[in-house]
N, C-alpha and C positions, 0 to 999 in steps of 0.2 A: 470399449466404452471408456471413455476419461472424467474420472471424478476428482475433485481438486476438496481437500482438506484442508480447513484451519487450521494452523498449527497449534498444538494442545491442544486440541478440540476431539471431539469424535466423528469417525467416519459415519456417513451413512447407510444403513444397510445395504450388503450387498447379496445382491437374489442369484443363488445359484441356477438356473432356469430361466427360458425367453418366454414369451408372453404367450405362446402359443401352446406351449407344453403346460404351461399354468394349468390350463383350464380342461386338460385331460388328467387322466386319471393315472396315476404313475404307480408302480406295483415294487417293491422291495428296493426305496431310493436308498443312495449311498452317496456321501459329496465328500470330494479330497479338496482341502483345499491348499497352494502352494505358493508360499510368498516372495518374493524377489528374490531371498538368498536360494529359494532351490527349496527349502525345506517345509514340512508338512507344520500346518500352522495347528492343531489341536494340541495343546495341553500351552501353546505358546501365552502368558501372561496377559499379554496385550492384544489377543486374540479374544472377541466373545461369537463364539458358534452356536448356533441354535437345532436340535434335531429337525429344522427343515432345512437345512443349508445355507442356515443366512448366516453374512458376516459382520462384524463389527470389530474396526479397530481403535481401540481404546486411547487416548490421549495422543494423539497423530504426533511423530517427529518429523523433520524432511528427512533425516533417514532414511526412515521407513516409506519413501517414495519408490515407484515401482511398478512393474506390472505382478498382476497378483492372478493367479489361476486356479479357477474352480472345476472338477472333474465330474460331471452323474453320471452314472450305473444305474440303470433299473431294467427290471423285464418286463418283454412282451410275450405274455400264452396265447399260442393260436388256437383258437376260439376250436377249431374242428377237432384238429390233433392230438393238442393241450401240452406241443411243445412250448418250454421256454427258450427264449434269446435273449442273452444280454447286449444291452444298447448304450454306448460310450456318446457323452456331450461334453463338448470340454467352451468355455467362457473364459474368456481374460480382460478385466479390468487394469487398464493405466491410472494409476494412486500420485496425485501430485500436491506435495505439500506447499501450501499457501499462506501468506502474510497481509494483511490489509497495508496499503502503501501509508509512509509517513507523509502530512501531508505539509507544505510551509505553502507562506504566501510572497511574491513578488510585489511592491508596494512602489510606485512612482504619483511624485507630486509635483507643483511648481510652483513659486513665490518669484511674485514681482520685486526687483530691487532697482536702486538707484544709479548704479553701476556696476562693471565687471570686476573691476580692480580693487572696492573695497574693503578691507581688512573684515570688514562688519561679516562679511556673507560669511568666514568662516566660524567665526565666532557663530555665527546663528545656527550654522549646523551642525555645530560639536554641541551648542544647549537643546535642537529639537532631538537630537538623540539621545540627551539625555533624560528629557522629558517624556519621549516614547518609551524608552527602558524601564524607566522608573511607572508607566502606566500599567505596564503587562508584567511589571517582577515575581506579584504573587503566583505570575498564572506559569514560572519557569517558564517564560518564553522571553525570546531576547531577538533584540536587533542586529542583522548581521550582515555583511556585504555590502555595505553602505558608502556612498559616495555623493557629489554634486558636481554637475558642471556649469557653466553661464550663459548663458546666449543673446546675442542681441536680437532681438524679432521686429521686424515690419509690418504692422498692421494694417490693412486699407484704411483711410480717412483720419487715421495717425501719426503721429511721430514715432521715430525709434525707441524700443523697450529693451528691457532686460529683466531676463530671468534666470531664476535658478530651478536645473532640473534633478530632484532630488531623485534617484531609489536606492531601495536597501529591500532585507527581506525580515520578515516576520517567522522566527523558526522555535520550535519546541522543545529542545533541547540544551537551555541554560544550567547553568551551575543547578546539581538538585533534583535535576530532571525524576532522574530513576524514582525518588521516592512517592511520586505519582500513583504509582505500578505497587507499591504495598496491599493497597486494597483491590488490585486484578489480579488474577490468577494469570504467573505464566505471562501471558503477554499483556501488549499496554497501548498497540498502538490506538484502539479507538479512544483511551480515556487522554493520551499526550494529542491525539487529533481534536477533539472536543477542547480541550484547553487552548489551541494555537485558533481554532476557531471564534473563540470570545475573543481571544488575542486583536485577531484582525478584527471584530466587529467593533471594539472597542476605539481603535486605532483609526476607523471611519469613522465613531460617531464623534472623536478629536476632532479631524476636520470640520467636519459638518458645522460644529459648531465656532469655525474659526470664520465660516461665511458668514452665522447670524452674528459675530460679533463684531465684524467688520463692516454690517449695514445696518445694529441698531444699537452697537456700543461705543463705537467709536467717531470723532468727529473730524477728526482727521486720521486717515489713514497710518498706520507705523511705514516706518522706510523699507524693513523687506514684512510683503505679505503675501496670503495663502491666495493663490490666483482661483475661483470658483472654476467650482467640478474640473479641478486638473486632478483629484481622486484617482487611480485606476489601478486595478489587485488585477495576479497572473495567478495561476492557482498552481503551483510546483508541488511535485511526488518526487520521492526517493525510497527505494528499497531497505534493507538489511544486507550485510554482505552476504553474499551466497541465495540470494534469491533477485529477481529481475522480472520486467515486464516486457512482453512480446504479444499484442492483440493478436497476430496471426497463428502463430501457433497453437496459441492459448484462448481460440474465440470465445470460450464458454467461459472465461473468467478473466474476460476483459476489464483492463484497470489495476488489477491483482498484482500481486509481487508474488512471482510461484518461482518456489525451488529450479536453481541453477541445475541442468540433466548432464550425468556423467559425458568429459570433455568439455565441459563449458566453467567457469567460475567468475566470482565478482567478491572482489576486495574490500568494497567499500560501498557507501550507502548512494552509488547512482543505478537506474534500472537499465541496465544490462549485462548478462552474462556472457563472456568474451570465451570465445574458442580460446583453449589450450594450443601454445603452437607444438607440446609434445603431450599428443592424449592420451598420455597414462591414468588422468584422473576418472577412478569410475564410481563413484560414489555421487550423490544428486547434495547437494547445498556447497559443494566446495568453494571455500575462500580463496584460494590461493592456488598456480597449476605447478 
């Protein structure tokens, strides 16, 4: 069975027992249980056991990623005889520590300009970045990967246009980030994902409003402007290092950034972890091979 933990979080109980033996009657149960490194997890800290063999791991590491094994012991007395037999069940749970993805946003727009060649366009672009910056600063989110280029376009029943096609991206991790994270325990990504999320809605409703003010503010148009619904957000994930995404391996926690599995590692915050070309790494989150 593959259960995926949050990290910092706690495990869900784990039932020593299939569904079947549940609901019989079990006579002098006994549960071993045996954690990744080999060793008997009772009296272990971060172990909660319960005398029905349930498990619970307390404040989840990727560490402590693993497969995890539970042992029952009980007897059967034969009704006639009133021999006992002892009867061995063994269960193993795969323990995968998991990360909610960091989320940014991929942002492209387009403004009508009067030519390719002049000086103005860049000028325009170094002030709407600075204007976007400065809308989301509070929220430690920043513009980043930003660029424009020009195009001439042909339109049916027009003349020749030009445009500027901007993207950049919207990310959560500005100057300050971390202090976010003061008031969450341990990790942050839902409260830096909530903020990069105002971020972009913020960021559209700029637009939005650069359409009504170009059809009931303005009586001539300015020389470069915002081309209506050229709007359009890509929605981009990135990991932590040492954790990655893989829908197929990981069907039940599709989306997820789960702990990098011994021979594998990631560096840096894209979702993949890369085979080691020498697999000595045997430990689950590694950074580096």
């Amino acid at each position: 069975v593959n259960v995926y933990v949050k990290v910092f979080a706690n495990s869900p109980l784990l039932v020593c027992m299939d569904l079947s033996l549940s609901r019989e009657e079990i006579i002098d149960p006994k549960y071993l249980w045996i954690g990744p490194d080999g060793k008997n997890l009772e009296g272990q800290i971060y172990a909660n056991l319960t005398e029905t063999g349930k498990l619970m791991l307390m404040g989840f590491k990727e560490s402590m990623s693993g497969a995890y094994t539970c042992t029952l012991s009980h007897r059967i007395i034969e009704t006639m005889t009133q021999e006992e037999v002892d009867v061995f069940e063994t269960y193993k749970f795969m323990l995968y520590a998991y990360r909610e993805a960091d989320h940014a946003y991929q942002i492209s727009v387009r403004f009508t300009t009067k030519g390719c060649e002049l000086a103005a366009n860049a000028q325009f672009f170094e002030e709407l970045k600075k204007i976007l910056d400065n809308l989301i600063s509070d929220l430690t989110c920043h513009i980043i990967e930003s660029s424009y280029k020009c195009h001439s376009i042909k339109i049916p029943n027009q003349g020749l246009l030009h445009e500027l096609f901007v993207t950049f991206q919207v990310n959560p991790f500005a100057p300050g980030w971390e202090e976010v994270c003061q008031q969450v325990p341990y990790d942050c990504e839902d409260a830096t994902n909530m903020k990069v999320q105002e971020a972009r809605n913020r960021i559209g409703e700029f637009f939005s409003r650069q359409t009504y003010a170009l059809k009931h503010e303005f009586r001539t148009a300015p020389t470069i402007h915002y081309v209506d619904n050229s709007f359009s957000v890509t929605h981009v994930d990135s990991c932590r290092p040492g954790f990655g995404k893989n829908d197929i391996t990981h069907q039940n926690c599709a989306g997820c950034c789960v702990v990098c599995e011994p021979g594998t590692y990631s560096p840096n915050n894209e979702v993949i972890c890369h085979i080691c070309t020498r697999p000595h790494v045997k430990k689950y989150g590694a950074k580096f091979c």
